[in-house]
C-alpha positions as CSV (number, residue, x, y, z in Angstrom):
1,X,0.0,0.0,0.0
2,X,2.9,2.3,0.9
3,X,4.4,2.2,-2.2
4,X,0.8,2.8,-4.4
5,X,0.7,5.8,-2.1
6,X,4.2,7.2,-3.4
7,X,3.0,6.6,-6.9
8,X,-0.6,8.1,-6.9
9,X,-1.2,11.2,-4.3
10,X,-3.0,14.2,-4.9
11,X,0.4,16.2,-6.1
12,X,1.3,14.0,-8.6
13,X,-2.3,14.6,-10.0
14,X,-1.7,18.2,-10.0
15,X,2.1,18.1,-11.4
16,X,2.2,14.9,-13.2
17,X,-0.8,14.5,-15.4
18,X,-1.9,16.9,-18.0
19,X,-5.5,16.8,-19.8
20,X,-5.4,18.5,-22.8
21,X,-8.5,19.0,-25.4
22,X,-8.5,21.4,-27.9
23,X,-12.4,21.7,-29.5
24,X,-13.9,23.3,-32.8
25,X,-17.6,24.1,-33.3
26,X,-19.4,25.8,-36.2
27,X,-23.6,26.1,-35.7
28,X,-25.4,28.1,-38.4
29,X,-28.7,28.2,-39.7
30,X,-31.3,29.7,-42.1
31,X,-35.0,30.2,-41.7
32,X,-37.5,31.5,-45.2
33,X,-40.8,32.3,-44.9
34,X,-42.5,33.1,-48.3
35,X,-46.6,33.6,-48.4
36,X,-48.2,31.9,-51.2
37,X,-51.0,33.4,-53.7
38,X,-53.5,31.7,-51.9
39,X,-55.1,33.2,-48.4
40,X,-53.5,31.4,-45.4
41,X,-50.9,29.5,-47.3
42,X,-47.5,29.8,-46.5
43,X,-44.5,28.4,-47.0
44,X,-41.3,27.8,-44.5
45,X,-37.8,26.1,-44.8
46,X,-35.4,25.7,-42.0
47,X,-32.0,24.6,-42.8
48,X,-29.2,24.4,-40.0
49,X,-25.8,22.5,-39.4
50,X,-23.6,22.0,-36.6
51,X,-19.9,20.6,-37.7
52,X,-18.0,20.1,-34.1
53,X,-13.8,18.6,-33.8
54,X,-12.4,17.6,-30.7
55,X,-8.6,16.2,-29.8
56,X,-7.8,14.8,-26.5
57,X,-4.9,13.8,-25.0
58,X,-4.0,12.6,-21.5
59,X,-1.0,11.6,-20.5
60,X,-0.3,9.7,-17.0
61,X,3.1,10.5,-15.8
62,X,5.2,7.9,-13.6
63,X,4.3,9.3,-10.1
64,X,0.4,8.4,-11.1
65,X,-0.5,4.9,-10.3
66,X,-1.0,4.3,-14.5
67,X,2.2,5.9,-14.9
68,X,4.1,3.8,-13.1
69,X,2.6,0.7,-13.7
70,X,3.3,0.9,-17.4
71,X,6.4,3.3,-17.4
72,X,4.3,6.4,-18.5
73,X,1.0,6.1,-20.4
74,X,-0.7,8.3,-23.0
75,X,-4.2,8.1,-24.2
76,X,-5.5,10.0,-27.4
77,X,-9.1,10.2,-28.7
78,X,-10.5,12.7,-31.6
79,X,-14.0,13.1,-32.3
80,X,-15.8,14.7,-35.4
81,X,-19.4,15.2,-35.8
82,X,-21.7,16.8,-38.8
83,X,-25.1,17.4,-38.3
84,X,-27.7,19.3,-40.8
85,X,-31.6,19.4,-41.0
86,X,-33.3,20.7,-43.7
87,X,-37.1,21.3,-43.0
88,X,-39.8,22.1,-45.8
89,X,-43.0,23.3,-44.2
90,X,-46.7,24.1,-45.8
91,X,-48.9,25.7,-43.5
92,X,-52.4,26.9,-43.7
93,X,-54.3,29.0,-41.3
94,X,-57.4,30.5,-42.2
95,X,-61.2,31.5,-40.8
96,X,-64.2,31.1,-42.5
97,X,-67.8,32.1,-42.4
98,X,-66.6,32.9,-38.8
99,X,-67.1,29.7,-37.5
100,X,-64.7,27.4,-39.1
101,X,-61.3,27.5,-38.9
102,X,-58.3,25.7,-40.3
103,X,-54.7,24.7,-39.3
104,X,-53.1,22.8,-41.2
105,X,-49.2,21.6,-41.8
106,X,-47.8,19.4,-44.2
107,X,-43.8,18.7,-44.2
108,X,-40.9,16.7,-45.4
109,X,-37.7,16.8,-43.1
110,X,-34.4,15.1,-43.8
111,X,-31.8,15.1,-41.1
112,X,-28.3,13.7,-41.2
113,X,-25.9,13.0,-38.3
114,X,-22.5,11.6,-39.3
115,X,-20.0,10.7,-35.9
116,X,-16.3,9.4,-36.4
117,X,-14.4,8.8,-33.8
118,X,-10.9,7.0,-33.2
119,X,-8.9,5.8,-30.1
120,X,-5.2,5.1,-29.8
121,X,-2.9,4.4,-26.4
122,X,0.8,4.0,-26.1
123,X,2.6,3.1,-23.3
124,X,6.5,2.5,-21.8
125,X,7.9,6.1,-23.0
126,X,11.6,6.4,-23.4
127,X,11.4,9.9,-22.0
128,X,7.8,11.3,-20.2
129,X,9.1,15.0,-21.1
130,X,7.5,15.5,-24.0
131,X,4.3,14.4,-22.4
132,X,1.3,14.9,-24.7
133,X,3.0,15.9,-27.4
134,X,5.1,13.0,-28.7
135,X,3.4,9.5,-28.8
136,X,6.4,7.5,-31.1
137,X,8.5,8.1,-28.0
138,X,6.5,5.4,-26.1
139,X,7.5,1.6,-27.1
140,X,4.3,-0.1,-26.6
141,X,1.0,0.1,-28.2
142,X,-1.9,-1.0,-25.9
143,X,-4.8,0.1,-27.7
144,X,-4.4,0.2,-32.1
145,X,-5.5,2.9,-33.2
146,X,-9.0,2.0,-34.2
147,X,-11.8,4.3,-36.0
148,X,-15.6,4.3,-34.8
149,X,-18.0,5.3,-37.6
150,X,-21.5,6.3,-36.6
151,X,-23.8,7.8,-39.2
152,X,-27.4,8.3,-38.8
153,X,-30.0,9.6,-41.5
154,X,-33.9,10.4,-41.2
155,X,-36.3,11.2,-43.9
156,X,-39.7,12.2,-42.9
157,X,-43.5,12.9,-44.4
158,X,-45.5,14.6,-42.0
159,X,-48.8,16.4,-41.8
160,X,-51.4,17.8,-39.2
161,X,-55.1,19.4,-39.4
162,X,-56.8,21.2,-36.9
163,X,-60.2,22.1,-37.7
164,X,-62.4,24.0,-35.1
165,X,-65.8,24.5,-35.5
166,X,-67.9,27.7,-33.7
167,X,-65.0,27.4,-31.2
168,X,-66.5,24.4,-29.4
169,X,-65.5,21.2,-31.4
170,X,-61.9,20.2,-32.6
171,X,-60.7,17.9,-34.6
172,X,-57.2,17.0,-34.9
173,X,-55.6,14.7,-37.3
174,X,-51.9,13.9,-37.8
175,X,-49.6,11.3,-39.3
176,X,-45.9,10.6,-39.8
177,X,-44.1,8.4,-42.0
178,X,-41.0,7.9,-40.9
179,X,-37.5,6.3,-42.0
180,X,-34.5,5.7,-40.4
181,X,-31.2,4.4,-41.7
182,X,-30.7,2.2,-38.6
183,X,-33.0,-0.8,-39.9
184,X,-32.6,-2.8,-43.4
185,X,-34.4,-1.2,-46.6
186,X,-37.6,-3.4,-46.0
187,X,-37.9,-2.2,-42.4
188,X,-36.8,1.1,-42.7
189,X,-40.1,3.2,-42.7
190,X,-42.7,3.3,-40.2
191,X,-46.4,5.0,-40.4
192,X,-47.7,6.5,-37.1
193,X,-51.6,8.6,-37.0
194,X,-52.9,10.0,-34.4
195,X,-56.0,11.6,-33.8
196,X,-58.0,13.9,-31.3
197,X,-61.5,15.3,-30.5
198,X,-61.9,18.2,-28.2
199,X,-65.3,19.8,-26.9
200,X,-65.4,23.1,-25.0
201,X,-68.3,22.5,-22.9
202,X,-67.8,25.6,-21.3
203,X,-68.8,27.4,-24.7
204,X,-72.4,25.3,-24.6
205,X,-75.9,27.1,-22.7
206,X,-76.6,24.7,-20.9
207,X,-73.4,24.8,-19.1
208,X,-72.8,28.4,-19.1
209,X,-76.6,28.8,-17.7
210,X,-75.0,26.8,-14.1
211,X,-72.5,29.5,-14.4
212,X,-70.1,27.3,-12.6
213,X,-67.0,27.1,-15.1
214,X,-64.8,29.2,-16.4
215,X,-63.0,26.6,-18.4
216,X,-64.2,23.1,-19.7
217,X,-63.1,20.8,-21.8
218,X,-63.5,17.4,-22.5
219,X,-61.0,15.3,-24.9
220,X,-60.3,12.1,-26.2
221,X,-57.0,10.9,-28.5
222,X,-55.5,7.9,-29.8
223,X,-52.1,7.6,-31.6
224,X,-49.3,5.9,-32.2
225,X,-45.5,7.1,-32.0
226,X,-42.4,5.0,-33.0
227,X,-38.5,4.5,-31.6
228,X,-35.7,3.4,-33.5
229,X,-33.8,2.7,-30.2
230,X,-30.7,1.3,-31.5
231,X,-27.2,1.7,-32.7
232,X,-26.3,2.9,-36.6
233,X,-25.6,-0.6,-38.0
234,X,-27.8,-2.6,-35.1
235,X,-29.5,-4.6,-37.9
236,X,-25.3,-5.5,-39.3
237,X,-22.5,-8.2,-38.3
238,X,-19.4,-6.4,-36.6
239,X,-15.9,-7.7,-37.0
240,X,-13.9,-6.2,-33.7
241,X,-10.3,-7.1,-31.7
242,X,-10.5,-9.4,-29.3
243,X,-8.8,-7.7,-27.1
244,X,-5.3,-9.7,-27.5
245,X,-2.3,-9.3,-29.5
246,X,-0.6,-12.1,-30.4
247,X,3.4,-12.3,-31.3
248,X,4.3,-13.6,-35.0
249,X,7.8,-15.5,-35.3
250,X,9.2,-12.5,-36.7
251,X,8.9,-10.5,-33.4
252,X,5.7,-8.5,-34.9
253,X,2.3,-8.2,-33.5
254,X,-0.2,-9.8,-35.1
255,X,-4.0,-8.2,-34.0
256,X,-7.1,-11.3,-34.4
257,X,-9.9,-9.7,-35.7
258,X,-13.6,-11.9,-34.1
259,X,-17.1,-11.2,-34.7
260,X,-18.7,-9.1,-32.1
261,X,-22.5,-9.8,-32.5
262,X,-25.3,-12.0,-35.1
263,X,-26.7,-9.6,-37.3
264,X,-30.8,-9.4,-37.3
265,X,-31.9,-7.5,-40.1
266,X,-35.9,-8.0,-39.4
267,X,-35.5,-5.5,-36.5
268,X,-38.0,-3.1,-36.9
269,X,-39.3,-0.1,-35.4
270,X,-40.7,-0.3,-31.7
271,X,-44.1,1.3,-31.2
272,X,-46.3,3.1,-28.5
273,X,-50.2,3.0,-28.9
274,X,-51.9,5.2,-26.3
275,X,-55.5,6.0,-25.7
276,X,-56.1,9.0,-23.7
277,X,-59.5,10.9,-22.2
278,X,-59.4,13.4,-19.8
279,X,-61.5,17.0,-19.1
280,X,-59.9,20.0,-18.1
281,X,-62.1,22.4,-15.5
282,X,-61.4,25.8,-13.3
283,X,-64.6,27.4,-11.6
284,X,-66.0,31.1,-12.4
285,X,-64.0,32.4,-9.3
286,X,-60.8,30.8,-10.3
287,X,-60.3,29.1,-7.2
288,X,-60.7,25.9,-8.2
289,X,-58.8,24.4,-11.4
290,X,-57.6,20.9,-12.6
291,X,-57.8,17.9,-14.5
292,X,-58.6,14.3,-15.1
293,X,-56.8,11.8,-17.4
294,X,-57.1,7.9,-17.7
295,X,-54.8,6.3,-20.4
296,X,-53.9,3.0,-21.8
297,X,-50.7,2.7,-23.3
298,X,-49.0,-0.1,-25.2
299,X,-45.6,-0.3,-26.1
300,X,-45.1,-3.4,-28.4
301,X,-42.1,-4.8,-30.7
302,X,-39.8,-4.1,-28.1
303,X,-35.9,-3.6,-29.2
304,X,-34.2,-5.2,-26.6
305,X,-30.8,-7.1,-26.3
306,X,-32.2,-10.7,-25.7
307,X,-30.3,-13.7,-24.2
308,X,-29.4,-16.4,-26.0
309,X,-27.7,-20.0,-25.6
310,X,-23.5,-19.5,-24.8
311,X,-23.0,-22.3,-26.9
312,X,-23.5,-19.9,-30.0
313,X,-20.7,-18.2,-29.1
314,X,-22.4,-15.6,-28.0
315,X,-24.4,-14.3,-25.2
316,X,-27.4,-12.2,-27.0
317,X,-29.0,-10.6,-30.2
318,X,-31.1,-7.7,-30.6
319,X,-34.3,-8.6,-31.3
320,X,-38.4,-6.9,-31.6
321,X,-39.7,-9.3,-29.1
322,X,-42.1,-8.4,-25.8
323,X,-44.9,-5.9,-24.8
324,X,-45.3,-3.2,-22.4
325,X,-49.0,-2.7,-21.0
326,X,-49.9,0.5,-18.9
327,X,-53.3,1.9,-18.5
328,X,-53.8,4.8,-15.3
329,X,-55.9,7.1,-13.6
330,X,-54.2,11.0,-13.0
331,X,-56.0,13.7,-11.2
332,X,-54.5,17.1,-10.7
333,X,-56.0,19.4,-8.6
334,X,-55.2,23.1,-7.9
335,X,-57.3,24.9,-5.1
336,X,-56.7,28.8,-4.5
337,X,-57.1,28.9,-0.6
338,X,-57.4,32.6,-0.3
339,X,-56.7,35.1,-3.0
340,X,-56.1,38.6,-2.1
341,X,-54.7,41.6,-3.9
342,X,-51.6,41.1,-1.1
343,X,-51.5,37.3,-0.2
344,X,-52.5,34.3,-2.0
345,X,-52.7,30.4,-0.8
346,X,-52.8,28.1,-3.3
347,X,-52.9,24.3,-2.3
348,X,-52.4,21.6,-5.1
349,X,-52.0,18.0,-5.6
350,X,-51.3,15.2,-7.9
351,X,-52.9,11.3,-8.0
352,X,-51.8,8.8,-10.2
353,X,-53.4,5.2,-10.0
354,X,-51.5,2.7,-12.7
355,X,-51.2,-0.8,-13.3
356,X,-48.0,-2.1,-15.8
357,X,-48.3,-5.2,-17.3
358,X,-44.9,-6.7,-18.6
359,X,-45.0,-9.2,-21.2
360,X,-42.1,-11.8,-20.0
361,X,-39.2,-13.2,-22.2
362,X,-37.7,-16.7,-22.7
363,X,-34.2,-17.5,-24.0
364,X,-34.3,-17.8,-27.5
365,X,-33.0,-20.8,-29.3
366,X,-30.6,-21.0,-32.2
């Protein structure tokens, strides 16, 4: 212990060990708005990038315990990332007769994300002086330097109405069609509606005649959403080191290359179904305001990392396989106590009531 105390103490972390990153970043972006001929009708693209470079270097002198277990040690890691998103837009607002009205989008996004990074370590340096800024002065390679690639694109169709009618019922539609570069060209694109209905009850005689509510509101909705939870080549074999370098009889170092995972390109986008109704109230006086929602929610096709038999040589694959079942009650409740022009008391509260139903997985055979 003594001598793990002499190598690694606070000074040596202050004197003998040097962090060094140096970072680049570049964000821009570009909004146009243009209105169209017709009344209401506009059109709107958003473009934007970000392009970000990073180097760092840390380098473990031989009074750190690293240090002096391998005679000095340096580690070195870049990372560059480019991002962009362009957004076309179509959007529609307009009134008519007074009593209809009509919000509409319609949209095609594309966004791009492209990540490389690399690693590399040396070790056993014939002089620590140069710290950072040398790595051929160390004799001994412990990690090869080795790239990671990640790379991401989505394309999207998208579109939502709103229509209102006399300012009491409202209808909202909305879809997505979605792809993702993640999954294989047959499972690539997922299609996920929703839709809403809204009544403002509060706007009706017969409840403004009680003249109890200031607010009212009673909704229903049911849609779907999707997640693409996964890495960039999830669906794709990867070859990786083992983590051992072997000697040749020619005093080299030979680096065994070993497949890291089965591919399992019928993965597929997970999904989340939810049906929701719930009314929304606050009294004439303001003092008393909340909410009611019960839900069911299903999340099925679940992408999860799945055990399977050792004897494959390996210990799981990624796989759509399971269900998620959650249906609740939440009540919110806000109560203004007392309400002055001076003081005010407001008491509030929140009850949730659930029950989660999990659907359970076997080992998969091979």
């Amino acid at each position: 212990m003594g001598e793990d105390l002499e190598a690694s103490n606070p000074y040596s972390w202050v004197n003998d060990f040097e962090d060094v990153s140096k970072a680049k970043r570049y964000i821009a972006s570009l909004e146009l708005n243009y209105k169209l001929p017709l009344k209401g009708l506009k059109y709107q693209l958003k473009v934007g990038g970000n392009v970000r470079t990073k180097d760092r270097r840390r380098f473990y002198g031989l009074t750190t315990f690293q240090g002096n277990l391998s005679n000095g040690a340096l580690q070195i890691s870049t990372l560059n990332t480019t991002s962009f998103q362009v957004n076309n837009f179509l959007r529609f607002n307009r009134t008519f007769n007074r009593k209809h009205r009509i919000n509409a989008t319609a949209g095609v996004t594309y966004d791009v994300r492209n990540v490389d990074r690399s690693i590399y370590a040396v070790a056993d340096f014939v002089t620590p002086e140069l710290t950072t800024q040398q790595p051929f002065l160390a004799s001994l390679i412990t990690q090869p330097l080795r790239f990671l690639k990640s790379d991401q694109q989505i394309f999207s169709l998208l579109g939502r109405i709103n229509y209102t009618f006399n300012n009491k019922y409202i209808l909202t539609a909305s879809f997505r069609r979605d792809g993702v570069s993640k999954f294989s060209e047959q499972n690539r694109f997922g299609l996920f509606p929703s839709f809403a209905l809204a009544w403002r009850l509060d706007n009706e005689k017969f409840i403004k005649n009680l003249n109890v509510f200031e607010d009212l509101k009673l909704r229903v909705g049911w849609g779907e959403i999707g997640n693409h939870g996964i890495g960039s080549y999830g669906t794709l074999s990867d070859y990786g080191i083992n983590g051992q370098l072997y000697g040749t009889p020619g005093n080299g170092t030979s680096v065994v290359l070993s497949l890291n995972n089965i591919a399992n390109p019928q993965l597929t986008w997970e999904t989340t179904e939810q049906l929701n109704v719930g009314v929304d109230f606050e009294t004439k006086n303001n003092r008393i305001s909340g909410s009611v929602d019960m839900y069911d929610k299903t999340t099925k096709d679940l992408l999860q990392s799945s055990p399977i038999p050792t004897s494959s040589g390996f210990a799981n694959i990624l796989i759509n396989r399971g269900s998620i079942s959650n249906k609740g009650l939440e009540i919110a409740l806000n109560i203004a106590a007392v309400s002055t022009d001076d003081f005010e008391i407001n008491i509030g509260g929140n009850i949730a009531l659930n029950k989660t139903k999990i659907e359970r997985l076997s080992l998969i055979h091979i």
